[in-house]
N, C-alpha and C positions, 0 to 999 in steps of 0.2 A: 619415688614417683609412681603412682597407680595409675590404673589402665585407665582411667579416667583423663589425668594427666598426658599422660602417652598419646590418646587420641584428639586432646586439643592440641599437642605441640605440633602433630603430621597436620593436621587441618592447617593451621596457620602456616604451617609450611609450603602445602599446595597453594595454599592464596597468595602468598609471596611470590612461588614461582612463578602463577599464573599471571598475577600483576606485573610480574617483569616481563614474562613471554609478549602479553599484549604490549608493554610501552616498546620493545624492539620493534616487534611485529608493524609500530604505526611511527615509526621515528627510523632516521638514516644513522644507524649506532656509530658510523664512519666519516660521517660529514658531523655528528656532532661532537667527535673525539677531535676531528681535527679544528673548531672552533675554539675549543678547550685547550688547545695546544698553544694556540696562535694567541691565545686572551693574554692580556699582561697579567701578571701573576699577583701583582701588588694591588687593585684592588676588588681582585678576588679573596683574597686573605683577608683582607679588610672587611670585606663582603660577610663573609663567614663569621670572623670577629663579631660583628656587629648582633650578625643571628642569635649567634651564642648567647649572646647579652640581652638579646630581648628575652629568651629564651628562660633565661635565670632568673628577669625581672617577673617575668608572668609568675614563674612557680611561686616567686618570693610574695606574688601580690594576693595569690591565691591563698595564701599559708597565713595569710592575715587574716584574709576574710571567714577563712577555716576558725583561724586563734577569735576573731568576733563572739562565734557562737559554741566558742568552748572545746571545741574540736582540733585536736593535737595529732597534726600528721608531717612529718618531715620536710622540711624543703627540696630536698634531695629527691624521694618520691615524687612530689609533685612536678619538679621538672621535669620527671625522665615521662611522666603521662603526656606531660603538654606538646612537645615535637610526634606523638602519636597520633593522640588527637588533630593536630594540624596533619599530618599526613591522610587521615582517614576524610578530613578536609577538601582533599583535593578532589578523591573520587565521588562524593556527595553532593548534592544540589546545595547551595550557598553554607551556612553554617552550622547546618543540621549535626555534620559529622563530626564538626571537632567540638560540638557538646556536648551531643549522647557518647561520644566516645567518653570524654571525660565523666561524666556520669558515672557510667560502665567503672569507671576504673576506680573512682574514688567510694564507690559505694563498696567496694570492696575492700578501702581503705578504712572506711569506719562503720562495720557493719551495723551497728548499734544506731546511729542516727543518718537512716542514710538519707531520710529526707530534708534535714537539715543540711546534709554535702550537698546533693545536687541542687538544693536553692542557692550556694553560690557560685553556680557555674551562671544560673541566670542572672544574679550579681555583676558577677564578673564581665558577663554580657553587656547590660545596661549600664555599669560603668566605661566601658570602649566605647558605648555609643554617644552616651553623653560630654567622653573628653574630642572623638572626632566633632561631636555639633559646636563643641566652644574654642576648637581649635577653628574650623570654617568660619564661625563667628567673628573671629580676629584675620583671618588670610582676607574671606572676600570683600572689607573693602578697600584692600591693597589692591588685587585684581579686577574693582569692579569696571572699570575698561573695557577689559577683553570679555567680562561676563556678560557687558550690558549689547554687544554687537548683535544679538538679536531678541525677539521676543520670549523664545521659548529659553534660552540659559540665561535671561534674565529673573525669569519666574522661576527659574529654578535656583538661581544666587540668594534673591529675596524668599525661600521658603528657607533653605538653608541659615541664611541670617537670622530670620524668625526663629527658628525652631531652636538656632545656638542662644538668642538672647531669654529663650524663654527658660532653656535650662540652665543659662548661667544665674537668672534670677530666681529660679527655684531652688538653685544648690544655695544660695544666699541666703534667702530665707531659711531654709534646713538649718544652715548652718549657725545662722545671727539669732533667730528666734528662742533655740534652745527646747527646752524640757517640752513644753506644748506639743512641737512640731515631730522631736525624738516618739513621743506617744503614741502620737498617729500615727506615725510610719509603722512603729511595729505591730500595731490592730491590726490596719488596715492595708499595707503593702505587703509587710511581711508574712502576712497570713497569705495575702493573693499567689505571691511565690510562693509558697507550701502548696498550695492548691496545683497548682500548675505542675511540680514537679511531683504529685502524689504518687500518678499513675505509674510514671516510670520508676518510681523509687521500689515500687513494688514489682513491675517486671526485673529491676536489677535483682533484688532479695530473693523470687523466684529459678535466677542462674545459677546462684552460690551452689 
């Protein structure tokens, strides 16, 4: 390990400990041990379980869209980045942290293409967003009931329904259409994701 090494590993150590001094510092460490006591154990376990499992499923989904563009990075790796990234998550304004974390981390898994990595982290992005718009799409109009009680979560049921039928229709097409449709995307979309991740691909290559 070089001195180089050395002085990232104390860095990350102080930001550990000081992330922990502030969550004490702003939480009752003794009212939350005793919540934790008292919790029924069984579906905390479960709880957990469950994490796990998302957990696997991300790395595992990530490692496909890796294997897409030819890019062979372990499953094992990639899960052990994803609870990182969701942790850096927390302290960052909405999802900024757990995808430049990932970034970060996967550009250093293939240094060779790293802007091909980090376009599918925005991938990965706009496939979460499209399976929550086509899950709402099927939920609200079980609940539209309780959506339609006033003006404003009514308009916002009916945006959500829109925007889910729109991209259940467009994955349709994508997918029914064939060769055509495969074409354009990678002209046209997949170059827009390359653009977008250019800049950071070269702030990561600049770290190494």
């Amino acid at each position: 390990m070089n001195a180089k090494q050395v002085a990232f590993l104390i860095g990350k150590l102080i930001v550990a400990v000081a992330i922990l001094t502030w969550l004490f510092h702003r939480t009752d460490a003794y009212r939350v041990w005793l919540s934790v006591r008292d919790a029924h154990r069984i579906p905390i376990f479960l709880g957990l379980i469950l994490w796990l499992v998302t957990i696997v499923i991300a790395g595992w989904r990530w490692n496909r869209l890796l294997g897409i563009l030819g890019i062979q990075i372990p499953v094992k790796s990639l899960t052990c980045v994803v609870p990182i990234a969701q942790f850096f998550s927390v302290f960052l304004p909405g999802s900024t942290g757990d995808d430049l974390t990932r970034m970060l981390y996967v550009s250093r898994l293939a240094p060779g293409r790293v802007g091909e990595a980090c376009t599918t982290v925005l991938l990965d992005r706009f496939i979460g967003l499209i399976s929550v718009l086509l899950l709402a799409a099927f939920c609200v109009p079980w609940q539209w009931s309780v959506m339609s009680t006033s003006s404003e979560t009514r308009w916002i049921a009916l945006g959500m329904l829109s925007a889910g039928g729109f991209a259940c229709l467009g994955g349709t097409v994508f997918f029914v259409a064939g060769h055509p449709t495969h074409r354009w995307f990678e002209k046209r979309e997949y170059g827009a994701f390359c653009a977008i991740t250019s800049y950071w691909s070269l702030k990561c290559s600049a770290r190494r």
